[in-house]
KEMILO-105982 format. One line per field, with one value per residue (C-alpha): x, y, z. Coordinates in steps of 0.001 Angstrom, whole numbers, plus 500000, padded with zeros to 6 digits. Each point is the difference from the previous one (the first is absolute). Layout:
u	[X;...]
v	[Y;...]
w	[Z;...]
//
This chain:
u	[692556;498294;499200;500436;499243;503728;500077;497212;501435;503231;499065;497289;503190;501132;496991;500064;497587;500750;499111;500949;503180;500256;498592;496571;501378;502165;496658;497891;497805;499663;497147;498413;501989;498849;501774;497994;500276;501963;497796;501124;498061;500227;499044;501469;499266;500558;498544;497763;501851;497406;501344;500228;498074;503688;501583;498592;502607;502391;497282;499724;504433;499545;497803;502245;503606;498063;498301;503184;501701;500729;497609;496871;496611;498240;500164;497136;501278;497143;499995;499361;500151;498220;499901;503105;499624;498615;498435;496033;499374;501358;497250;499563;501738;495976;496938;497536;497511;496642;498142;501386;499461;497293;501897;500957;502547;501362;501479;502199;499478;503136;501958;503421;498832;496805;497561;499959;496627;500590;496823;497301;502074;499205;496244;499219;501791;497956;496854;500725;501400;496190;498108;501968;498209;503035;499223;502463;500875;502282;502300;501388;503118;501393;499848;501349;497415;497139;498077;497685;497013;499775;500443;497187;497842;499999;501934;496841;500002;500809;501398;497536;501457;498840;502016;503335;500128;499298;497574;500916;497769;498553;500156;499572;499805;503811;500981;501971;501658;502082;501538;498014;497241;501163;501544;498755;500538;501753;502079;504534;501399;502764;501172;503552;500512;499313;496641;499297;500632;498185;496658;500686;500175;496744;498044;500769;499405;497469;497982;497287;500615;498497;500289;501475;501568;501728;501374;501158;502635;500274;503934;501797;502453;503352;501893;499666;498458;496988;501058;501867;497588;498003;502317;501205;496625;497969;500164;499657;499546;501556;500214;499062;502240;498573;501944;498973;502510;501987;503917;499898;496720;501651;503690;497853;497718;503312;500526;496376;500742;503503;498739;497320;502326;502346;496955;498997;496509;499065;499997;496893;500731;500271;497542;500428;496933;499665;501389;498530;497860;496998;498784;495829;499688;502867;500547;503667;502355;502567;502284;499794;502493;501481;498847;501305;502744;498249;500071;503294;501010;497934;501817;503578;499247;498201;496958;496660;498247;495985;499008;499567;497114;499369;500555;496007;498637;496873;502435;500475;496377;498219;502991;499116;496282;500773;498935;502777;499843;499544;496387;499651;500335;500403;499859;503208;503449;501206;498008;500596;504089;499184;497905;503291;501936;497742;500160;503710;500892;497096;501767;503553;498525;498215;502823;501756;497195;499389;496615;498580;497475;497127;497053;497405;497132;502240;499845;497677;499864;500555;496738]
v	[280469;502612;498385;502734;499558;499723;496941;498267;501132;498698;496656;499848;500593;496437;498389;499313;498658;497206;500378;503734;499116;503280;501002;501459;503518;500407;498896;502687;496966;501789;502564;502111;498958;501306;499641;500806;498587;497288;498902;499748;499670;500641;498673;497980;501785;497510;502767;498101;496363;497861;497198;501918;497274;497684;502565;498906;498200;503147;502231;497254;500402;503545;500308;496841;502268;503258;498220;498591;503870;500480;503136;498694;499464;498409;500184;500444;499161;499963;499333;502299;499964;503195;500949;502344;503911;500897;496846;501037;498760;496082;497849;499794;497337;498791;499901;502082;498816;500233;499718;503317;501935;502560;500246;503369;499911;496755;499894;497694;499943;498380;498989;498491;497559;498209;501226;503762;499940;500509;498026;502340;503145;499053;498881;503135;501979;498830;500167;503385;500958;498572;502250;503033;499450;498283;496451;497580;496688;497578;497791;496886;499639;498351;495841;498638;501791;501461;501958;502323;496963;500603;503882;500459;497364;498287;496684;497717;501360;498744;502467;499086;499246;502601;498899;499359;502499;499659;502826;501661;499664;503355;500779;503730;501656;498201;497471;497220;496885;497665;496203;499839;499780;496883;497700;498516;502179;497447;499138;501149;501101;498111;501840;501088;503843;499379;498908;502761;502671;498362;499642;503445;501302;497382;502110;502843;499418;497194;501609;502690;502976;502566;504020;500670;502861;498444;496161;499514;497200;498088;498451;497455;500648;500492;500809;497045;498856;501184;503244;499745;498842;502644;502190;499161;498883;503428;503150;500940;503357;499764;497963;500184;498549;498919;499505;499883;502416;497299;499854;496842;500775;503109;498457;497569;502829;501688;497400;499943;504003;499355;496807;501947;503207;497310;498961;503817;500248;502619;500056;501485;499858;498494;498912;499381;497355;498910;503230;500599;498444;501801;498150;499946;500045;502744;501844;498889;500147;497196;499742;496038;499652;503749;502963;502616;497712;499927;503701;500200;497973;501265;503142;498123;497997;503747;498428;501128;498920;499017;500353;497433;497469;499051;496522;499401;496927;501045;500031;496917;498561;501556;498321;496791;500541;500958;503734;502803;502181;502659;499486;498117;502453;503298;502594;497933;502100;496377;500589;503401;498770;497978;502210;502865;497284;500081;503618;499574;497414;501923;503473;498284;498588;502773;501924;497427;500427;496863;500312;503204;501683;499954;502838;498338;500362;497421;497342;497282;498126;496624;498048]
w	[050676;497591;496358;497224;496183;499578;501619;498458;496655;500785;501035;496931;497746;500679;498794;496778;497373;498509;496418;499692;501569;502194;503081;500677;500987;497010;497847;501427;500987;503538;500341;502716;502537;503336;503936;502765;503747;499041;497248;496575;497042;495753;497074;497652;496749;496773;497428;496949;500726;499005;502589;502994;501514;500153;501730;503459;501234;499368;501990;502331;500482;500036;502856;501721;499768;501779;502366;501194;500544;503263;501047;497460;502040;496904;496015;497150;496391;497558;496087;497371;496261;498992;496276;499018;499533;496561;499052;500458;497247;500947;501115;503608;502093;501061;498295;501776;502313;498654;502988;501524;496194;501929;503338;500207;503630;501708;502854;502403;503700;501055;503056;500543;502551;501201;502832;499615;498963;496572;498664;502418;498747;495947;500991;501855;497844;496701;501994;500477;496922;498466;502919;498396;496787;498243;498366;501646;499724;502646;498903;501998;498909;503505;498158;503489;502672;497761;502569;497720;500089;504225;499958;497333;501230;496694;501174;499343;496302;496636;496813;497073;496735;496695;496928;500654;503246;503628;501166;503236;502920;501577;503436;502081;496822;498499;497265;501341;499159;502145;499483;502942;498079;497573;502652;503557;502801;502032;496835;499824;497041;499677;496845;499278;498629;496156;500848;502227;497227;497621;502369;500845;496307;499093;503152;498286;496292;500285;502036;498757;501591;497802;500466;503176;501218;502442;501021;503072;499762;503416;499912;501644;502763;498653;496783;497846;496970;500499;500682;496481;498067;500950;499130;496564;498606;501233;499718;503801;501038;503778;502771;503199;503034;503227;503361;503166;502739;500945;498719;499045;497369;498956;499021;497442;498797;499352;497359;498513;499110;499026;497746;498075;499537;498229;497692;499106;502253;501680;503658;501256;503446;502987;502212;504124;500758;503276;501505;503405;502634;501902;502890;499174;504006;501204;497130;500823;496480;499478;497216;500240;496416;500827;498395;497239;498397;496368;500155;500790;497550;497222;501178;499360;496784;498612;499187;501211;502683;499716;503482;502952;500871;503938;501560;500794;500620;497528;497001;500989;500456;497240;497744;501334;499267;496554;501003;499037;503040;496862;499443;503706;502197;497651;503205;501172;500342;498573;496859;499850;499697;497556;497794;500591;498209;496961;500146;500121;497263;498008;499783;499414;496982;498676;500600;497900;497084;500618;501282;499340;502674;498374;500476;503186;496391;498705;503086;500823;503292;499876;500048]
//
């Protein structure tokens, strides 16, 4: 059975919200709602309520009554309380982060599930963003796995303190920071989602970041609170979504783009890692995860797509010795994908005006 909007509308016009006393339809709580493949997801928009916060449990029913339709694959229901139109001049709903004040583009490399590589797509892709002349920076913003400390080679290091602020450490020309760096790497983080927004905003604003053109934000898997945070404390300028070929990588990174549509950011494109296989001995290709299903999709959602990296077991080796294949093995078709990408989410931002091309006079290679 084929879920339309009607339907979802429809069954959303029996919940209702207990203090307003009418449902969430009739409220115009319900916003961007999107159905695609079975997958439903939308917003629920509370304009400037100051305690959208207690309105979980009603997102939480929401999201319970369309899962249940007969025909619905999965649901996303996020929360949003965005300032009404024609009040600039109200305060905003967060203070501003002072540690990003000289950041002038920051980005999300996302997924909607774990194991697509996400992590060696945002290393390489700041590396090579920094060998282009641009001044990056990496963020780890992944609480639960932090992986930036192994792909940089940094995961023996310590952040020194100056003032109140933690001071990135430099690696292959890129800022980074990482709870990798502040807790044993053998060490969970049993933390429940308050706690991971707030160490996300603190590795943003606490940290010392300085004039960068570009941060690379590194997120977690999925489209929690994280993913949220992110988006309601910063001004992002895009996101970038990362799935392998496989159908079961692309249904979830389905909900990544349909989650940060809901939120207002910018989808940059999509990116198919681990796309094909060359034999090193027969020259033989194998498309081990499948091959072309991010471009197809890209093609369905309308969204662009970024280009493909290969399956290679160097990606895979040089991220283990904390060398991106980038600056590794530059003659590499590997880190010639990679440095495309750059190329990629570079243009889509300057064609944004969010980062301006600048004259080659005006660029200095990292150190």
């Amino acid at each position: 059975m084929k879920i339309t909007k009607e339907d979802v509308l429809e069954a959303l016009a029996r919940v209702e919200d207990p203090v307003a006393g009418r449902d969430i339809v009739s409220l115009g709580y319900v916003s961007g709602l999107v159905v695609r493949d079975g997958h439903v997801g939308f917003a629920l928009d509370l304009g400037d309520d100051p305690d959208a916060a207690a309105k979980e449990p009603l997102r939480a029913r929401a999201e319970s009554v369309v899962r249940s339709l007969p025909g619905v694959l999965g649901a996303t229901v996020v929360l949003t309380a965005e300032r009404p139109p024609g009040a600039a001049s109200a305060p905003p709903r967060h203070p501003p982060l002072a540690g990003i004040a000289e950041v002038r583009a920051i980005i999300a490399v996302a997924s909607g599930k774990g194991g697509v590589g996400k992590s060696t797509v945002a290393a390489n892709l700041a590396v090579a963003l920094a060998g282009a002349g641009l001044a990056a920076g990496l963020l780890d913003a992944d609480i639960y796995g932090p992986s930036v400390p192994r792909l940089m080679g940094l995961d023996q290091k310590k952040p020194e303190v100056e003032g109140k602020r933690l001071l990135p450490l430099a690696a292959h020309g890129v800022a980074t920071m990482s709870i990798g760096y502040l807790v044993p790497a053998a060490k969970a983080m049993v933390w429940r989602g308050p706690m991971v927004a707030s160490a996300v905003s603190q590795l943003l604003g606490d940290v010392a970041w300085g004039a960068l053109d570009i941060l690379v934000v590194d997120m977690p898997p999925g489209t929690g609170d994280a993913q949220l945070t992110l988006a309601q404390r910063v001004p992002l300028a895009g996101a970038v979504i990362v799935s392998t070929p496989q159908d079961l990588a692309l249904i979830d990174a389905r909900k990544a783009i349909a989650m940060f549509g809901q939120v207002e950011v910018p989808i940059l494109g999509l990116v198919e890692n681990m796309s094909r296989f060359v034999c090193p001995h027969c020259g033989t290709a194998s498309d081990i995860f499948g091959h072309g299903g991010a471009r197809e999709t890209a093609a369905a959602l309308n969204v662009p797509f970024l280009g493909e990296i290969p399956l290679e077991m160097r990606i895979r080796e040089t991220s283990d010795r904390g060398a991106p294949i980038v600056l590794d093995a530059p003659g590499s078709m590997e880190a010639a994908a990679f440095r495309d990408l750059a190329a990629a989410v570079r243009a889509r931002l300057s064609a944004r005006g969010v980062l301006a091309e600048r004259s080659t006079e005006d660029v200095s290679q990292p150190e």
